[in-house]
C-alpha positions in Angstrom: -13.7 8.7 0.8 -14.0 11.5 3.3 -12.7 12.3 6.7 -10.9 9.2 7.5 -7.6 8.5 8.8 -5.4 6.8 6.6 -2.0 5.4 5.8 -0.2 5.1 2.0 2.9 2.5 3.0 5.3 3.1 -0.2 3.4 6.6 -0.1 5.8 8.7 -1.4 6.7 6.3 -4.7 4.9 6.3 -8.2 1.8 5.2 -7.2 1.6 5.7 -3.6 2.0 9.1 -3.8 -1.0 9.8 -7.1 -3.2 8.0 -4.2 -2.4 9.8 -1.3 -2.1 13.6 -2.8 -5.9 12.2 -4.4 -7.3 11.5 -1.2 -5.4 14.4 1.2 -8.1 16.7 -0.4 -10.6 15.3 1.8 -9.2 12.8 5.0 -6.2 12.9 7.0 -3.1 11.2 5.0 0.0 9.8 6.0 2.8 8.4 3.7 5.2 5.8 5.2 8.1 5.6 2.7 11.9 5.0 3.2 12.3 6.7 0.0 14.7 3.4 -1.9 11.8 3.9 -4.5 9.9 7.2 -3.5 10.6 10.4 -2.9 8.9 13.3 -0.9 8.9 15.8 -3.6 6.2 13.7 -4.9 3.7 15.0 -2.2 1.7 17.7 -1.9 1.5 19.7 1.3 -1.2 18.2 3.1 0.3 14.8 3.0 1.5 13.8 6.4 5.0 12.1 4.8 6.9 9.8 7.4 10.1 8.0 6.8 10.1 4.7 7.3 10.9 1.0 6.7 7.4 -1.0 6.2 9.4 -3.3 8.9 9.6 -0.8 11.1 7.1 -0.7 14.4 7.3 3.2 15.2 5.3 4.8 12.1 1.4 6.0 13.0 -1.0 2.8 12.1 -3.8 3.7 14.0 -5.9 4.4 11.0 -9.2 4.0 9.5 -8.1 2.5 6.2 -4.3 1.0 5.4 -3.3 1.3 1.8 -0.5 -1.5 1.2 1.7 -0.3 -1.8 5.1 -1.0 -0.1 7.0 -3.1 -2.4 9.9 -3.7 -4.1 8.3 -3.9 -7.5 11.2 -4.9 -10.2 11.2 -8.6 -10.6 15.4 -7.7 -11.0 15.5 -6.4 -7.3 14.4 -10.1 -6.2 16.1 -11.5 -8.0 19.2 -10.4 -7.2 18.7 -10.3 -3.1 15.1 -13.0 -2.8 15.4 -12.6 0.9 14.9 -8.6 1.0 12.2 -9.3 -1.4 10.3 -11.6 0.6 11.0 -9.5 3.8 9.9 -6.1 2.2 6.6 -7.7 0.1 5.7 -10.6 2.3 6.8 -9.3 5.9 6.8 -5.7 5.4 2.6 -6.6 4.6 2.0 -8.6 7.4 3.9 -6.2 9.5 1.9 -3.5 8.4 -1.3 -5.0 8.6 -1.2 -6.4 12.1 -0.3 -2.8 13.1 -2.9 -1.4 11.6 -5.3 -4.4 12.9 -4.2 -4.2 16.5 -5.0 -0.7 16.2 -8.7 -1.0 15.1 -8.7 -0.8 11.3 -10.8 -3.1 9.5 -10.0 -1.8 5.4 -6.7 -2.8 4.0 -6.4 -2.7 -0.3 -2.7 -4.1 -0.9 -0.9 -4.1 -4.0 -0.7 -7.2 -6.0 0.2 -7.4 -10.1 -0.4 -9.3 -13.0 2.5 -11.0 -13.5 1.3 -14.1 -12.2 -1.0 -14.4 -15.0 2.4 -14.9 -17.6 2.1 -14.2 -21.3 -1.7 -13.8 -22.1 -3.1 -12.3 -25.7 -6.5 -12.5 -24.4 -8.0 -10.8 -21.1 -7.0 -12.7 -18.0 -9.5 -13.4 -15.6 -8.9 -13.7 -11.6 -10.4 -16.5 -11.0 -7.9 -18.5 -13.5 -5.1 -20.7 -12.6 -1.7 -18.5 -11.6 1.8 -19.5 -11.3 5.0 -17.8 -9.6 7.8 -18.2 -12.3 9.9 -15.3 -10.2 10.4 -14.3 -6.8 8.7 -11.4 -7.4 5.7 -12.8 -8.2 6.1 -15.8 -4.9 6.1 -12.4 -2.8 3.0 -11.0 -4.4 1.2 -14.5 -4.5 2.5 -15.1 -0.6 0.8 -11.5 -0.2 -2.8 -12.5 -1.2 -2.6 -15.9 0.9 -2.0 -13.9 4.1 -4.7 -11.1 3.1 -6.9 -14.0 2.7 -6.1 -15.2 6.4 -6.8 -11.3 7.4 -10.0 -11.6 5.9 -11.2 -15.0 7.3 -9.1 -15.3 10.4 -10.1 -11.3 11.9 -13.0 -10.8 9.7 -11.6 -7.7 7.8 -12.4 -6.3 4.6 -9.1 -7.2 2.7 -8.9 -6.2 -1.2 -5.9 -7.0 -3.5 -5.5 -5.0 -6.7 -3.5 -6.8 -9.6 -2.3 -3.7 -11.4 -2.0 -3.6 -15.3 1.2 -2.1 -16.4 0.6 1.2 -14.7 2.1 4.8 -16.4 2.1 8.3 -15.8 5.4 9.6 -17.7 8.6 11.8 -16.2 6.4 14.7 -16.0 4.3 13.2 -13.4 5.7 10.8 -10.1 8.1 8.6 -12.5 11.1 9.9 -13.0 12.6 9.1 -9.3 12.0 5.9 -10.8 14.5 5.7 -13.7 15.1 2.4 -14.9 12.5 0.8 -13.1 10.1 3.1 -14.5 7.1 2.0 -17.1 8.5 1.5 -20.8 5.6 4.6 -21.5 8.2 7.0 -19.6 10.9 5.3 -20.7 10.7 5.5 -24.6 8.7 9.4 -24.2 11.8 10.5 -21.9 14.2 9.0 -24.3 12.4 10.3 -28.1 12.1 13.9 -26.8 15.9 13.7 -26.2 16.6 12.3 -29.5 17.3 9.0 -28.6 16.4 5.5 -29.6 14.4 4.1 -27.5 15.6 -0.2 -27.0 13.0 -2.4 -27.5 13.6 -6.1 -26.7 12.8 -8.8 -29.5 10.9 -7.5 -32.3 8.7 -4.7 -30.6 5.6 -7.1 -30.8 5.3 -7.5 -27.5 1.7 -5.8 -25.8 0.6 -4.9 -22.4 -2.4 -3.5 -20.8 -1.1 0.3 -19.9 -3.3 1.5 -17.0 -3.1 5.0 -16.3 -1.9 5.9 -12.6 -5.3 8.1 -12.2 -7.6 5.6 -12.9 -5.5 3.3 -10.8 -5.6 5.6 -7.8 -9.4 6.1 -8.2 -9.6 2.0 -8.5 -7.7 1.9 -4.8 -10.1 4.5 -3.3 -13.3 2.8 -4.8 -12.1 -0.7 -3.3 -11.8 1.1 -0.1 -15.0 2.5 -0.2 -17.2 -0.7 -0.9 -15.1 -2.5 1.8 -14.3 -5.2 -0.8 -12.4 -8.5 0.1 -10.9 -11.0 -2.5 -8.7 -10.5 -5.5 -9.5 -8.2 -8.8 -7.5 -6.5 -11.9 -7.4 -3.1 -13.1 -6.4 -2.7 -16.4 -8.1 -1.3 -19.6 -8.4 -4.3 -21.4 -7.1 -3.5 -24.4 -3.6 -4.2 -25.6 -0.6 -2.1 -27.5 2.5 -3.6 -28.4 5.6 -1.7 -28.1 5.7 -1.3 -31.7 2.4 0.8 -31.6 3.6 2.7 -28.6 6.8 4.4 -30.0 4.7 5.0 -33.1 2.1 7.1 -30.7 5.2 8.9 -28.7 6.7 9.6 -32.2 3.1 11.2 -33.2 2.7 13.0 -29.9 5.8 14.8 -30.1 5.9 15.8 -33.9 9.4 13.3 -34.0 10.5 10.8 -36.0 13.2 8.2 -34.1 13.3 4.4 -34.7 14.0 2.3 -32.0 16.8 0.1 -31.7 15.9 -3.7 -31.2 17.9 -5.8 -28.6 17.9 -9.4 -27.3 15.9 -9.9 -24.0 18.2 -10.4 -21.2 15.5 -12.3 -19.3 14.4 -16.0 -19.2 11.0 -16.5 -18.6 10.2 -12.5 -20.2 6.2 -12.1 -20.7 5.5 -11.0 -23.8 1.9 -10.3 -23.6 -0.9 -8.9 -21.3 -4.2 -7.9 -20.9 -6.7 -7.4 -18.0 -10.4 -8.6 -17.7 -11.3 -6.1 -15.0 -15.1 -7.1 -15.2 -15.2 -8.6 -11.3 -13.6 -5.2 -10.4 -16.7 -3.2 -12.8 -19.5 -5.6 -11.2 -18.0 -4.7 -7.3 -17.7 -0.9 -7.6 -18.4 -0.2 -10.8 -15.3 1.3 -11.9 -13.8 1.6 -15.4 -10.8 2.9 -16.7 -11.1 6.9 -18.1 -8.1 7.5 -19.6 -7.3 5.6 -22.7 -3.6 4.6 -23.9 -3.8 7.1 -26.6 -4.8 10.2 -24.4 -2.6 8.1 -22.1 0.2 8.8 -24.2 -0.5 12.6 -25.1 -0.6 13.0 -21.3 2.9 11.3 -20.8 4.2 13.9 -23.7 3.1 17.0 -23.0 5.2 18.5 -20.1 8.4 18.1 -23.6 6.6 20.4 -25.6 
């Protein structure tokens, strides 16, 4: 993508902000973000950074190409308050969209995730049947029925990403994040403090751990081929929990166990794992980093 005007909503969080310092290089960037789950600091110079409620009608939207990553993306945050949670991730996308429309742009890629898929061992197509078991997912579901309207009501090239368990580690655009971080810079952040890192159940658990790079390159790539519909990124390939701490535990020369706990969560998915092969035929994209490099990349700033 070059010189084009665009807009990151949820631009200074984890993901936002990897896509909007990759593209500032070459186009005119602004990052919306009210900074509940972003901050700032995450941004490079030559990101435009406004602050912002995605409900709000007063940040810039005339722009060549709207990047929708605004969300409140903790299935606990829904469930707690499910009216925020649809206002932010079903309004605050519509909001944003038909500001950006009104304005003239005709490229929208939204976030969407795989959680709708529940507790798969083997890779989950797109076009298979999906459920909502959690507000969360209802929002992100609600999300890819009004892109669809976008795309076939006003013609626009309307793309939804279902994102695979996406990591980067404290050193990187994470740790703002906390608690609500990925259980990669989680269990790192914790081991090289010497502490056990709690796993729920037995540890057996696996997901699909998609670095934020290749993630960020997957959002610019659906931009560039104008895509419309729904498609995964992920690796496809699996680690369980287990395997994970076992990797940290390599990467940093330690030796902690992790403590085992009983899930607090009804309904918990215990497995997942893309098939991004819709997303490979479209644009030809493939994920680069794999868990274990993944994993060495998430350590290194302890060392």
């Amino acid at each position: 993508m070059h010189d084009q005007r665009v807009l990151v909503t949820g631009g200074a969080g984890f993901i936002g902000s990897n896509l909007a310092n990759r593209l500032a290089s070459d186009n005119d960037v602004i990052a919306v973000d009210d900074t509940y789950l972003g901050t700032p600091e995450n941004l490079h110079s030559d990101v435009e950074f406004v602050e912002a409620d995605v409900l709000d009608d007063d940040y810039p939207a005339d722009v060549d190409v709207l990047f929708h990553l605004a969300a409140l993306s903790s299935r606990n945050m829904h469930e707690n308050d499910p009216q925020r949670g649809c206002r932010v991730n079903v309004e605050g996308f519509v909001n944003a969209a038909e500001r950006a429309r009104r304005e003239g742009c005709e490229t929208v890629v939204y976030a969407s995730t795989s959680s709708i898929y529940g507790s798969r061992t083997e890779p989950s197509p797109v076009d298979m049947d999906v459920e909502a078991h959690t507000a969360y997912e209802a929002s992100k579901l609600a999300r890819e029925r009004y892109a669809e309207y976008y795309a076939n009501h006003h013609d626009m090239n309307v793309a939804g990403l279902r994102f695979f368990s996406v990591y980067q580690g404290f050193g990187g655009n994470e740790k703002h994040k906390g608690e609500y971080a990925n259980t990669v810079a989680q269990f790192a952040d914790a081991i090289a403090n010497d502490e056990a890192p709690e796993l729920f159940g037995d540890g057996t658990q696996t997901r699909d751990f998609t670095h934020v790079r290749d993630v960020a390159r997957a959002c610019e790539l659906a931009a560039d081929h104008e895509l419309t519909g729904v498609y995964n990124v992920g690796t496809e390939e699996a680690y369980s929990f287990n395997e994970m701490v076992a990797m940290i535990n390599d990467a940093l020369d330690t030796d902690i166990d992790p403590v085992y706990i009983e899930c607090p969560f009804d309904g918990y998915v215990h497995d997942t794992m893309a098939d991004y092969s819709t997303f490979h035929d479209a644009t030809g994209w493939e994920p680069e980093i794999d868990f274990e490099e993944g994993v060495t990349l998430v350590c290194e700033p302890y060392e």
